[in-house]
C-alpha positions in Angstrom: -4.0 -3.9 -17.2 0.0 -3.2 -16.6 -0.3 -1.2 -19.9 -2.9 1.1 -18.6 -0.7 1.4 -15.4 2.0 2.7 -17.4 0.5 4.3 -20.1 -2.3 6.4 -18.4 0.0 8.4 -15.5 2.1 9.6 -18.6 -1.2 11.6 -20.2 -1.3 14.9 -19.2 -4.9 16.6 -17.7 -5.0 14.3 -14.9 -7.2 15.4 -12.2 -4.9 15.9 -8.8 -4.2 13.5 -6.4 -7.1 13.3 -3.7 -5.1 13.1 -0.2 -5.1 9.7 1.8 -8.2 9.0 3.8 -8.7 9.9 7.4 -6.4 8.0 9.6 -3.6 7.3 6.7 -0.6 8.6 6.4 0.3 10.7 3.2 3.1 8.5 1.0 6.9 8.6 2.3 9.1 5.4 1.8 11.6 7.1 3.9 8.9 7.7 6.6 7.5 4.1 5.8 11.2 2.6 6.6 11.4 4.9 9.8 8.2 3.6 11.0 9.0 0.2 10.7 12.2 0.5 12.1 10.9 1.9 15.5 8.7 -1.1 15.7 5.5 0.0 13.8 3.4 -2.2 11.0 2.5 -0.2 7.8 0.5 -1.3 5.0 1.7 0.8 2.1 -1.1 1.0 -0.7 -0.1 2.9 -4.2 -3.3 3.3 -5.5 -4.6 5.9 -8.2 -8.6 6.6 -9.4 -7.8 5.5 -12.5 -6.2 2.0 -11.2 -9.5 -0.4 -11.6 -7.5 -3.3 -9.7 -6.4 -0.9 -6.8 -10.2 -0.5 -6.5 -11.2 -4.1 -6.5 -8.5 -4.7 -3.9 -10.0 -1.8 -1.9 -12.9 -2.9 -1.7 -12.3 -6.6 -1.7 -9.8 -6.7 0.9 -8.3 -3.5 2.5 -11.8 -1.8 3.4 -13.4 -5.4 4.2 -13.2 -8.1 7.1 -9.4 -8.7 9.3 -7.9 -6.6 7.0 -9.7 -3.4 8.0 -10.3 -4.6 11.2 -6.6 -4.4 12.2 -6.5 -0.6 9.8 -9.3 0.4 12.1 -8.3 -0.5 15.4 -4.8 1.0 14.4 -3.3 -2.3 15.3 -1.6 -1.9 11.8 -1.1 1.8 10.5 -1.7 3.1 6.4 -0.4 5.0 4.5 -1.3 5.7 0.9 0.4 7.0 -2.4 -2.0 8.3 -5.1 -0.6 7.7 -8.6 -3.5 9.4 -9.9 -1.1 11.9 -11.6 2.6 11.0 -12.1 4.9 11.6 -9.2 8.4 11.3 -9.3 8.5 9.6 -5.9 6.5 7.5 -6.4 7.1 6.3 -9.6 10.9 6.0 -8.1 9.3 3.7 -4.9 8.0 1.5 -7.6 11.6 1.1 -9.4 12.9 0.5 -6.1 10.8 -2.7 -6.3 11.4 -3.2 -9.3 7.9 -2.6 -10.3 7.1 -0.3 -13.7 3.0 0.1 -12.5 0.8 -0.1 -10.1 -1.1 -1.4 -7.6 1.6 -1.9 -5.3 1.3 -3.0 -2.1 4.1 -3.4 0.6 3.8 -4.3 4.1 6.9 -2.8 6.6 7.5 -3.3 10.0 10.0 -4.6 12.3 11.1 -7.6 10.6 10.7 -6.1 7.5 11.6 -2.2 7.3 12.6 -2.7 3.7 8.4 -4.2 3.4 7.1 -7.3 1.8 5.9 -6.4 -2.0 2.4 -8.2 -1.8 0.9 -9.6 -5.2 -1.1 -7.0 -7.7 -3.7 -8.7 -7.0 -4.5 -9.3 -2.7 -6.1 -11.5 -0.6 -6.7 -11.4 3.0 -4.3 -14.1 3.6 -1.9 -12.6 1.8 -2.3 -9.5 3.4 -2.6 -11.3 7.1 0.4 -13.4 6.4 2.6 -10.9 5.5 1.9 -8.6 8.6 2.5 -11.2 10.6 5.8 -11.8 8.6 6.8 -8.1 9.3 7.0 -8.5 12.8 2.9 -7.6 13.3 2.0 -10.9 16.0 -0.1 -13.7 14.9 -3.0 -12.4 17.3 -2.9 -8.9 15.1 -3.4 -11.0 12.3 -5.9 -12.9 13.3 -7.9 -10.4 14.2 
């Protein structure tokens, strides 16, 4: 799987980048840090077509049960890289991390503008305990 994450953006012929779905924000880790820093809770999800794992968490946990409840009701904003083709921010976010692929999760917010990397693989709980950790309330969480 990681070598498919890093081998596959490098092939050329890549179909572009589909923009982020209504109600996300386009990627920006500068925006991201900003947003957090004025008191906002972002889930940031690097995802890309290609990314079989970034779809099983999709559909497993960001578009299913608390976790898209809070997304929904806006309690917790989105915003979404698509690695689908390389992009140089992007693929600079993910050294930042210290990451080399993808999916990459982070959650930001006021307790945490530089975000919580989440695991490649997420869970609600992990998902729900770090926005609660980012300074998103327990209630929001819980939700």
């Amino acid at each position: 799987l990681a070598l498919g994450a890093v081998a596959l953006p490098a092939f050329p012929g890549a179909p572009p980048a589909p923009p982020p779905p209504a109600g996300a924000l386009a990627f920006s880790a500068a925006e991201a840090e900003r947003r957090a820093r004025s008191g906002e809770t972002l889930l940031v999800d690097i995802t890309a077509e290609w990314c079989i794992t970034c779809q099983v968490n999709k559909a497993l946990v960001l578009e299913r049960g608390a976790v898209a409840e809070l997304l929904r009701a806006g309690a917790v904003g989105m915003m979404r890289g698509d690695w689908t083709r390389p992009d140089p921010a992007i693929t600079a976010y993910l050294a930042r991390h210290d990451r080399v692929g993808i999916p990459f999760n982070a959650v930001y917010g006021p307790a945490a503008p530089e975000g919580i990397a989440l695991p490649e693989i997420l869970t609600e709980s992990a998902v729900l305990d770090a926005i609660a950790r980012a300074g998103g309330t327990r209630a929001q969480a819980a939700r």
